[in-house]
C-alpha positions in Angstrom: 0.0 0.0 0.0 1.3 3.5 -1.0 1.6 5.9 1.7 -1.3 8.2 2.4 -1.5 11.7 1.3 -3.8 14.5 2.3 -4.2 17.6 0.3 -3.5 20.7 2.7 -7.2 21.3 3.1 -8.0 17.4 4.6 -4.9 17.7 7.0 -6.3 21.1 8.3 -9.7 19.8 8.6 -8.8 16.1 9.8 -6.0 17.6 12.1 -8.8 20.0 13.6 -11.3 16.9 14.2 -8.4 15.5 16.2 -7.7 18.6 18.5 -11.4 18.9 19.0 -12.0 15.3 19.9 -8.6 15.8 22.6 -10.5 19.2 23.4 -13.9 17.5 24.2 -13.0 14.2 25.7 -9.5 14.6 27.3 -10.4 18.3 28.2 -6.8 18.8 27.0 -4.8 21.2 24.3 -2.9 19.6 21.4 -1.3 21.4 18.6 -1.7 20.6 14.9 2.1 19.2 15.1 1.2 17.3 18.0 -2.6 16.0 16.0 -0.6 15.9 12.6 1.9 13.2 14.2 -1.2 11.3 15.5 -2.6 11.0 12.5 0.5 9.8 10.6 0.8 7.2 13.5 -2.7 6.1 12.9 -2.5 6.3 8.9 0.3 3.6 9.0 -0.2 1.7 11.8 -4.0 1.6 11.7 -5.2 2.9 8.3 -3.9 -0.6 6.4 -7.0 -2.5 8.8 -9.1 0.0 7.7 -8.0 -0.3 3.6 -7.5 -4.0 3.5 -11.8 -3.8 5.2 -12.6 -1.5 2.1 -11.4 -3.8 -0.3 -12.9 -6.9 1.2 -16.0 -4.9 0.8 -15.5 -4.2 -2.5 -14.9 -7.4 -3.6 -17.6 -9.0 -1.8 -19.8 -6.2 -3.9 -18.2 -6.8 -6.9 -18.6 -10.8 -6.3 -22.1 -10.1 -5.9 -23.4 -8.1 -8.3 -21.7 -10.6 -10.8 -23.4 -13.5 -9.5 -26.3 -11.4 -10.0 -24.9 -10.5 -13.5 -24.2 -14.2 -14.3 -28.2 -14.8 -13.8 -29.2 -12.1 -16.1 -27.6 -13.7 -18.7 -28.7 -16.7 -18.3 -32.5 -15.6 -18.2 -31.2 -13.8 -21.7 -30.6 -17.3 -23.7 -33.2 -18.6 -26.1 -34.6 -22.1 -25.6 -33.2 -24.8 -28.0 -34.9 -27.3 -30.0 
């Protein structure tokens, strides 16, 4: 998996969810260094669960909807003499 990269606007935004969340629930001040180095910890130690979940998903999706496909077809074929 490539490393993850956020354009300047998702850092700022996901580095501001983090101070807030420490704000609200820890009642404690962090800094965007101090937020953006949590989230770099959580992106590689963390984010690969969360990727290798998506794709699982998407393949059970894709599996899926084939099956599905593989049916359609088969209601398409013309009876034989």
């Amino acid at each position: 998996m490539s490393d993850i990269k956020f354009s300047k606007d998702e850092l700022d935004r996901i580095t501001g969810k983090i101070k807030t969340y420490f704000h609200d629930e820890f009642d404690q001040e962090i800094g965007a260094f101090e937020a953006e180095f949590l989230l770099e910890f959580l992106c590689e130690e963390i984010g690969p669960y969360f990727y290798n979940r998506g794709l699982s998903d998407a393949h059970n999706l894709f599996s899926g909807k084939f099956e599905e496909l593989g049916y359609l077809i088969q209601e398409l074929e013309k009876p034989t003499i």
